[in-house]
N, C-alpha and C positions, 0 to 999 in steps of 0.2 A: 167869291166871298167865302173864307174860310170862317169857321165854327170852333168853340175851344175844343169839341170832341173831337172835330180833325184833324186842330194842332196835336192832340193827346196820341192821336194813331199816329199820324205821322211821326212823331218823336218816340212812340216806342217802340216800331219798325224801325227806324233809325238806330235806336239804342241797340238792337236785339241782332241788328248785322252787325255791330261792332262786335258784339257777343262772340256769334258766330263765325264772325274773322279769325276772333282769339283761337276758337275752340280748333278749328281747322290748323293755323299757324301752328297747334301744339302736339297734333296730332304727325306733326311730320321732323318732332325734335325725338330724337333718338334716344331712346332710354334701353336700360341692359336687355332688354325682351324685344324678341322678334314681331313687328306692328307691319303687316302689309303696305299699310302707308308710308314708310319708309323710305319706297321708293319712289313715291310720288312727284320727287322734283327730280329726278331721273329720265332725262331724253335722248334718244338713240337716233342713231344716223339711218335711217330707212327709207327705202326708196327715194334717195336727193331731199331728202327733208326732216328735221329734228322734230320726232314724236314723242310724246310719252310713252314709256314704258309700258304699263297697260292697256297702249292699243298698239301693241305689239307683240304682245306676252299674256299669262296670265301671271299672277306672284301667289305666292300660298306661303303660310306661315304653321309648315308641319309641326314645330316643335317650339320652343321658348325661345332656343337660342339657335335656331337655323330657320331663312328665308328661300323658300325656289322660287324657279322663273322657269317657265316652260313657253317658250316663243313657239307662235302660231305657222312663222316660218322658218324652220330650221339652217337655212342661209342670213339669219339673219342673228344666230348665236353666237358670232363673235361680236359681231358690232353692240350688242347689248351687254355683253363680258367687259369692251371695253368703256362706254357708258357708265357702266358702275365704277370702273377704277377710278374714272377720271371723273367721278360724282361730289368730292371731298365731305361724303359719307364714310370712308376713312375702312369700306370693306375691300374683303380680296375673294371675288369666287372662284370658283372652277365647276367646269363644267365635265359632261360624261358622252357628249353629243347629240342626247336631249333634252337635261333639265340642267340648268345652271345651277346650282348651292351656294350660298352665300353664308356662311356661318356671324354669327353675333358676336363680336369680341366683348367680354367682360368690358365694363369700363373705367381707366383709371381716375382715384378722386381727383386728380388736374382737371378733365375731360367735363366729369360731372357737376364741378362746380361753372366751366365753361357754358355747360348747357343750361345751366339755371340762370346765369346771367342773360342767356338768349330767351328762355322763357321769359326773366323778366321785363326782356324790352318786348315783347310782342305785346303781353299784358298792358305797357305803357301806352302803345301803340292805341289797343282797344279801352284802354280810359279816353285818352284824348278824343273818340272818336264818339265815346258816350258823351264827354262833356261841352263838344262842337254840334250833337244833337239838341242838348237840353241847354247852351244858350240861342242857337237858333231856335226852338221851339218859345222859351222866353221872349227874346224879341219880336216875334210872329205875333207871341198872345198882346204885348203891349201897346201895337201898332191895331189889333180890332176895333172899329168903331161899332157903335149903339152895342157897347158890351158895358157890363159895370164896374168902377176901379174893384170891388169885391170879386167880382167872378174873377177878373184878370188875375186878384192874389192868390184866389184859388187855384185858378190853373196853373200859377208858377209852383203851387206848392205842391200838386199834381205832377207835375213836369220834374221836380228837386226829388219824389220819393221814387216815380221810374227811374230816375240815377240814381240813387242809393240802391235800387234793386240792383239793378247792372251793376254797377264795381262792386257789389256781396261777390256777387255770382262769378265777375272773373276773379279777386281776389281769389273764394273758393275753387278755380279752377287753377289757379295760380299754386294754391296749398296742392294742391293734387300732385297735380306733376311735379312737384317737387320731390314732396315724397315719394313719385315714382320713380325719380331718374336717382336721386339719394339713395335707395333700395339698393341693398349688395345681395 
């Protein structure tokens, strides 16, 4: 037997992993500055099996505009050379025989506007996943019995301002990166 407090948790757990989803998705859109995350959707051929790059390597972001990779096994330096090329992250490293470089190409306004429109579907992504919380949480509250039709309006009105918090909040994550990747 659910409770409206636990409709209220549970939909703002809900809401707050959509969040979360966004904030991750944007974390690995490339903008002109060097973000270790970067290479996060990056997987190398290792040992018979396609691993992430960081449990292969370490990455470090010495500068703005250059990424390393220093691989944990040094047999395993090309196969991570070629992982990145073939990443449609769109870099070219080279290596020295221990640490990969990757340099950060400036990005062209074609490229940039590209990447905004990718922001802006993840964002979309993370509304619809607030507002598949908050009408399932609405229908949960309407279906309570020995509740009062008052408390129910209540809690939907509860339920409607954790959405409004959430789309602020990716909205404003939305502004962000915008402006980040816009940034020359």
């Amino acid at each position: 037997m659910s409770t409206i407090p636990d409709l209220l948790k549970q939909a703002k757990l809900a809401m707050d992993k959509s969040l979360e989803s966004v904030k991750r998705e944007f974390s690995t859109v490339r903008t002109g500055r060097a973000t270790t995350t970067l290479l996060d959707v990056v997987r190398v051929d290792a040992y018979g099996n396609l691993m992430p790059l960081n449990q292969v390597a370490s990455v470090a972001a010495p500068e703005p505009k250059l990424l390393t990779v220093t691989p944990w096994d040094k047999s395993l330096t090309k196969a991570i050379e070629k992982a990145i090329v073939v990443s449609d992250l769109g870099l070219t490293p080279s290596n020295d025989g221990t640490v990969i470089r990757i340099p950060i190409p400036a990005l062209t306004e074609e490229r940039r506007r590209e990447l905004v429109k990718v922001v802006h579907k993840f964002a979309e992504e993370g509304r619809v996943g607030v507002r598949h919380a908050r009408t399932d949480a609405i229908a949960r509250a309407k279906k309570l019995e020995h509740v009062s039709e008052d408390e129910k309006k209540h809690a939907e009105k509860d339920v409607q301002k954790l959405h409004d918090e959430r789309m602020k909040l990716i909205d404003d994550a939305v502004k962000a990166k915008e402006a980040e990747i816009m940034e020359v």
